[in-house]
N, C-alpha and C positions, 0 to 999 in steps of 0.2 A: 462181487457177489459169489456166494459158494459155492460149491456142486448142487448141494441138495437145493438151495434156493432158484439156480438155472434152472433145477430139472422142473421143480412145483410150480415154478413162471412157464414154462413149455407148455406142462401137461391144462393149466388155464387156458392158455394160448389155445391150442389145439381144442379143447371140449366148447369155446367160444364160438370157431370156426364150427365144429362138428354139431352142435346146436340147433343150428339152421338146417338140418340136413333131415331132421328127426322125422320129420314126418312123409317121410318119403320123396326121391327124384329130386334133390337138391335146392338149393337155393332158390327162391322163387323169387323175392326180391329184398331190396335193402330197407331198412327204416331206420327212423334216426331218435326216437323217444322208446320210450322201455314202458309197460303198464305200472299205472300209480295204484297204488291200493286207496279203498276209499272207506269213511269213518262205519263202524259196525252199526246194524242197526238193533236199539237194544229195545226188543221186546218181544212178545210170544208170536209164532207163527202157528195160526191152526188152517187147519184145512176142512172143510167142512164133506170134502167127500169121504170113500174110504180110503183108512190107513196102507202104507205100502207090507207089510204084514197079511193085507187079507179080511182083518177086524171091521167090522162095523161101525160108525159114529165118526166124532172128530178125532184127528190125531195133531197132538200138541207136543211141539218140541222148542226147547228153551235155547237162547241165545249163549255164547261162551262169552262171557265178560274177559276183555283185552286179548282178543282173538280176533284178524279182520276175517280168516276163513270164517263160515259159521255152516255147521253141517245140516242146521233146520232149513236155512238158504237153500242148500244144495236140494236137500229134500223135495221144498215145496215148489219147486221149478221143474224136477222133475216131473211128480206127480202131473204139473200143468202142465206139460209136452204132448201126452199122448191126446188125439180127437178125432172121434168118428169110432170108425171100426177099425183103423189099419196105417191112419195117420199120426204125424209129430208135427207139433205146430213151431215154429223156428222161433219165436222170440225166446218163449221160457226154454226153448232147447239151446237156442247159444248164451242166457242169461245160467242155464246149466255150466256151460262151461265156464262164462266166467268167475263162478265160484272155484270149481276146482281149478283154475290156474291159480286163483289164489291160498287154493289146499301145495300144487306143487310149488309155489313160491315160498311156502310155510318149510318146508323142505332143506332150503337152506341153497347158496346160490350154486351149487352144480347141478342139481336137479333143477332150482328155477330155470335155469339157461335153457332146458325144454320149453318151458313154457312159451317162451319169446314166438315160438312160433308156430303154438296153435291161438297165441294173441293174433298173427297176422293172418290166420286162415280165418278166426270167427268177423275180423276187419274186413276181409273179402266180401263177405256172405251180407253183412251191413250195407255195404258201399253199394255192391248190386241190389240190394232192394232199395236204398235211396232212391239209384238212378233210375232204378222202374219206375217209383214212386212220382219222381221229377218229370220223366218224360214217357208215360206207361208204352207210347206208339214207337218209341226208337228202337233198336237192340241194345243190351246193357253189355260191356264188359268194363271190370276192374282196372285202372291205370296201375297197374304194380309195380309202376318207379314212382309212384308217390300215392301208394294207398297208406291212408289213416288210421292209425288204433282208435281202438272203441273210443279212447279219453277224449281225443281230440272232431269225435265224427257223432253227427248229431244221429240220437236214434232213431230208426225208421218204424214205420207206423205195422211194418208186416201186412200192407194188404196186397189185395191182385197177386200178382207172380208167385213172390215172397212169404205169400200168407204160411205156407205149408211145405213139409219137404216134397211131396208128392205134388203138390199145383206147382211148385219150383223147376220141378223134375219136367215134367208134360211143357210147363212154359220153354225152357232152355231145349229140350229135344224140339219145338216145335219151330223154333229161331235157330236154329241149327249150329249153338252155342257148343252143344257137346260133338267132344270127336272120340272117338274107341281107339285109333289107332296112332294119335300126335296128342304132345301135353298141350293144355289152355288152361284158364282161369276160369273156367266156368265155375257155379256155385256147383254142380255137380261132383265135379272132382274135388273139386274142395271140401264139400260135407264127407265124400268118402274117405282123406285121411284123417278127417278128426272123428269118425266113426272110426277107424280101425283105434284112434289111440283112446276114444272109450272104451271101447274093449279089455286094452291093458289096464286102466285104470280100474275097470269093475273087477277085473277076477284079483287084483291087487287090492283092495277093498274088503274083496270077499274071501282072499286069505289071512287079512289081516281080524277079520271077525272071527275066524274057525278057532274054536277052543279045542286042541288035541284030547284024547282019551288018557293020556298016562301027563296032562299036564302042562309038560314043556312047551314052550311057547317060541320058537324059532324066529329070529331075525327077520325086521322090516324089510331090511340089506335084500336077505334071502330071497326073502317072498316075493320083493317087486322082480327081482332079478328073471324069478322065476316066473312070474305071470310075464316079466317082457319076453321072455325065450319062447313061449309059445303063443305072442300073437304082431308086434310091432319087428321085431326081431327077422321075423320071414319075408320082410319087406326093406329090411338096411342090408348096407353095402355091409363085410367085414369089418373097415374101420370105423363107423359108425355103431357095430353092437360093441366093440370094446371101449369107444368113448361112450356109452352108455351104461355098460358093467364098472367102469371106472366109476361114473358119477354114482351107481349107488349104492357104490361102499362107502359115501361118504351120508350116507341117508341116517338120521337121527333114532335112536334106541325105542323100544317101545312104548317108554315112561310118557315119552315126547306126543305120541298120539291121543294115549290117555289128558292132559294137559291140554291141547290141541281141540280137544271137542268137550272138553270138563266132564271125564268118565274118572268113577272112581275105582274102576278095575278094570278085568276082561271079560266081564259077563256086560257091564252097562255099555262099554265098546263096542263089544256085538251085537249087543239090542240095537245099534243107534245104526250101527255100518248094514245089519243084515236089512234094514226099513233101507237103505239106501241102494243096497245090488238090487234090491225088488224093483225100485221102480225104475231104477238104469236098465235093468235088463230089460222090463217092458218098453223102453224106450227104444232101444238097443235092437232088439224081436222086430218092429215095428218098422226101422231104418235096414235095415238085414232085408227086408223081404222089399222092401220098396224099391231099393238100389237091384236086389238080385232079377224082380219081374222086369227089371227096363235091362239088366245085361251091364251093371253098370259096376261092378265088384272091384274087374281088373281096369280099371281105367287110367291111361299111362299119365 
């Protein structure tokens, strides 16, 4: 084998390890199947409330034929997150996520390798409401040497505990599931790093929509770089932000995202991603104040 073939076998090696690491406080635990992508669904999604825009009426967004991402998906699970005045209801919030692991899987496999493991954090948040679900009077926690991905874990119904991040939050503080001061499996700590890595992915979203003033249109490479450096970034070891600046130099051109969601420029791109920060970031607003009234931001 070469030099150069050692060195490129290494740096897999290492961003495989580093992978696991992504979402904050290391390895959590092992698993041994990877997420399967499953057939697209081809047809229009409307929403009968109002548009993430602001607009009045239905908003209707079209499927991308041979795409399993599909960003109307992503869309209309956000919209269906927020309830009440101040809450996110968990299923269409981690049905949220499963789309965009499959927007990062689209990516290509150095970037997918993140994903592996906010698949294992949305498998947590599952598993605990199963087990509420199965036994509501017990205390729930996740077995994290042999928790399930979504594929293999039948979906819970979201009632009692589980319904909501906030009846989640109240149930776990009340079973004295969450600790401030030593890491667990709570869903609590769990939903806050896949909250912090919403974060990076909206203002990555929301760079990737901005049309500059004189044109130019700067590097996906760049853009996520940069949304990671101001929010996921403040939370990794050293070696973790450089195997992450590594993986996204290897992130696909622009053309790629146009294709990706079937936009035929950067204005229809925008239209489609700026409806998407909208209602991420109302979700987003929503989980930010939920987590900050209970004191739950830094949690080890």
């Amino acid at each position: 084998m070469g030099v150069k073939s050692k060195a490129a076998a290494a740096i897999v090696v290492l961003l495989l390890f580093l992978g696991s690491l992504w979402l904050q406080g290391g390895l959590d635990y092992h698993w041994d199947s990877c997420i399967k992508g499953y057939n697209q669904i081809n047809k229009l999604h409307q929403l009968s409330n109002s548009s993430a825009d602001g607009s009045e009426g239905p908003h209707i967004l079209e499927t991308c034929p041979g795409q399993n991402f599909q960003v109307s998906l992503l869309l209309s699970h956000m919209l269906a997150a927020p309830a009440y005045s101040s809450d996110v209801l968990m299923q269409p919030y981690l049905a949220s996520w499963d789309e965009l692991v499959k927007f990062m899987d689209a990516l290509g496999p150095m970037v997918g390798m993140i994903s592996k493991e906010i698949v294992t954090k949305t498998s947590i948040i599952r598993q605990l409401a199963l087990a509420a679900e199965d036994n509501p009077e017990a205390e729930v926690s996740p077995d994290v040497q042999n928790i399930q991905t979504k594929d293999s874990l039948k979906e819970p119904q979201f009632s009692g505990d589980y319904h909501s991040v906030r009846s989640m939050i109240s149930a776990e503080l009340n079973q004295g599931l969450v600790h401030f001061h030593q890491q667990t499996d709570s869903g609590c700590r769990t939903i806050l790093r896949l909250h912090r890595a919403l974060l990076w992915l909206k203002l990555f979203l929301a760079k990737l929509a901005e049309t500059p003033l004189n044109g130019r249109l700067r590097s996906p490479s760049d853009l996520c770089r940069e949304a990671y450096q101001g929010t996921l970034a403040q939370h990794h070891s050293w070696l973790v932000r450089r195997a992450a600046e590594l993986a996204f130099t290897m992130m696909p051109e622009r053309g790629f995202f146009f294709r990706l969601v079937c936009a035929q420029n950067q204005e229809e791109l925008s239209n489609m991603l700026s409806k998407v920060v909208l209602a991420t970031t109302e979700v987003y607003d929503r989980m930010q104040v939920a987590l900050e009234e209970n004191g739950m931001l830094d949690l080890p």
